[in-house]
N, C-alpha and C positions, 0 to 999 in steps of 0.2 A: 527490464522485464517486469509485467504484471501482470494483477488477478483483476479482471473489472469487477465491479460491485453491481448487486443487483439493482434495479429500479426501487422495491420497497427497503430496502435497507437505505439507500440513498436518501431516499425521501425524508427516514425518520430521521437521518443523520443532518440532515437538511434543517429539517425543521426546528433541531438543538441549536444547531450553528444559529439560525436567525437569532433564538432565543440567547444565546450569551454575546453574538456580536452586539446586540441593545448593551449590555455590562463592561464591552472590552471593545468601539469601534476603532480604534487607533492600531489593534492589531490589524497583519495581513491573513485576512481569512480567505481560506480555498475555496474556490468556487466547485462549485456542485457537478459540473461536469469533469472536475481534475481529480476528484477522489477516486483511488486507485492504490489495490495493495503492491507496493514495490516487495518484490523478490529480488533483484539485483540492479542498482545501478551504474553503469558503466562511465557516465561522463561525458564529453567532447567524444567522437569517435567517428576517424577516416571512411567517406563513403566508399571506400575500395576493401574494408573488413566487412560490409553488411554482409556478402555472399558467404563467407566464412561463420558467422555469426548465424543465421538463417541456417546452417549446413551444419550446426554443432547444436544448437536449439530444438530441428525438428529430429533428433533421437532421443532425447529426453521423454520418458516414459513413465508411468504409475502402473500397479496394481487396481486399485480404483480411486474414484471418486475421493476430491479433500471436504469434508465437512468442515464447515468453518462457521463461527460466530461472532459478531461486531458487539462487544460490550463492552463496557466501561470507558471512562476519561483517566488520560495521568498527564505527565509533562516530562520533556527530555532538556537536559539529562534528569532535573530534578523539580518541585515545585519553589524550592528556595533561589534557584536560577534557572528558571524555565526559559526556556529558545523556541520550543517547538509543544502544542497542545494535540493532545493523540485521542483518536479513541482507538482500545484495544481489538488487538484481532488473536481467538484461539483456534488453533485446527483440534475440532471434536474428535475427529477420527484418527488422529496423526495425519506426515506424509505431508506436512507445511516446511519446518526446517530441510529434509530431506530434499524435498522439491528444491526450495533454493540451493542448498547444498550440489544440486546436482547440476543444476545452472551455472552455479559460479565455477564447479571442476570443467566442464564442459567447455568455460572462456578462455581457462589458463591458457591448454595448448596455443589461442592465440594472442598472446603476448599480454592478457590482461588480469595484473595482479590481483591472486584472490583476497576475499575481502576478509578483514581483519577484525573487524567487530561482532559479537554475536550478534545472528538473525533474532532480529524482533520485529517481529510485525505487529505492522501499526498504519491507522490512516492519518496520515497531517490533516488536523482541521485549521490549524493558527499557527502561525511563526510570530513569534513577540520578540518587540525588538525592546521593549522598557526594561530595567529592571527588576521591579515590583509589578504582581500582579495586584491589580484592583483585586480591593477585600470582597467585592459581590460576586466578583470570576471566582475567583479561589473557593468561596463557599457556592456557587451551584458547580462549579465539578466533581463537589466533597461529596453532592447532591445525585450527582450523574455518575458515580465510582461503577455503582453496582447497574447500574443501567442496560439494557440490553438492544442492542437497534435490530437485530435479527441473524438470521441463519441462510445459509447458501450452499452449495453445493458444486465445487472447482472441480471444471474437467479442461481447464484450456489455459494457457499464459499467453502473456502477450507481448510484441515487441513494441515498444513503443517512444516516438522520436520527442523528445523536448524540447520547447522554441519561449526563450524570453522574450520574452515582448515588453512594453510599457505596462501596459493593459494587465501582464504577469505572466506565468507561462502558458503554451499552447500546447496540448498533447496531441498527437497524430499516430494511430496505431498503423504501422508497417506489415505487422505481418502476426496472424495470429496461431499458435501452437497447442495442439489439441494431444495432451500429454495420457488421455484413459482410452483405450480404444471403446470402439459404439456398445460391445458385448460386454465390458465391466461397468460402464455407465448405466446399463440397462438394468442388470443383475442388482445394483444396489440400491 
């Protein structure tokens, strides 16, 4: 499950990404159409649970509208053994944890263990497989900390199927979930 990114935030996240792949081409960087805030990921899962999964998704509900904001770079777990290159995501409004929160209780009942790590959202720009980050990465992220790509406004999640490919993976939205009704979206 996820939050799609708008067009203008994409773009500016886009245009970073160009900008430090030149410092770091040997990572795998995300291509522009896969950015996407995950709220919960499930894994391999049998196409005879999607009707269950669809059927415990669309009661998931808000009060209103998530305010959210794409700022800053870091590294998971750390920058001293980084794996994965982030840029941050905060809900301005609250009602991001929660959301997920409320996704992942809504899977239990079918058979899919809730998850164990705290919710951090975050968008994957790079997965590094070196060791060492090049000292030019490391300092334009130190560069891009405080940086801000934009602001959005979540009334919907999404289901969405993953397909590795050679190429990398392919996303395909199955079914989209419209968690604020039209009169709290309106209101805010």
């Amino acid at each position: 499950m996820a939050i799609a990114i708008p067009a203008e935030v994409r773009a500016k996240l886009v245009s970073m990404i160009g900008e430090l792949r030149l410092l770091a081409p040997q990572m795998k960087w995300v291509r522009a159409e896969n950015l996407h805030l995950t709220l919960r990921f499930i894994g391999e899962t049998d196409t005879a649970k999607l009707d269950g999964i669809r059927a415990a998704l669309a009661g998931i509900r808000a009060s209103q509208p998530i305010a959210l904001l794409a700022q800053g770079l870091g590294f998971f777990p750390n920058e001293k053994r980084p794996r994965v290159l982030w840029a941050g995501i905060s809900a301005v409004s609250g009602g991001l944890p929660e959301l997920a929160a409320e996704i992942d209780a809504s899977l239990a009942p079918l058979g899919f263990a809730s998850e164990r790590r705290p919710f951090q959202p975050h968008l994957t720009l790079a997965r590094i497989e070196t060791a060492r980050l090049p000292n030019a990465l490391s300092a334009a992220t130190t560069q891009y900390s405080k940086r801000s790509f934009g602001a959005w406004r979540a009334t919907e999640f999404h289901l969405i199927e993953s397909k590795l490919k050679s190429t990398g993976a392919e996303y395909t939205t199955l079914q989209s979930f419209r968690f604020v009704s039209e009169n709290s979206a309106s209101e805010s």
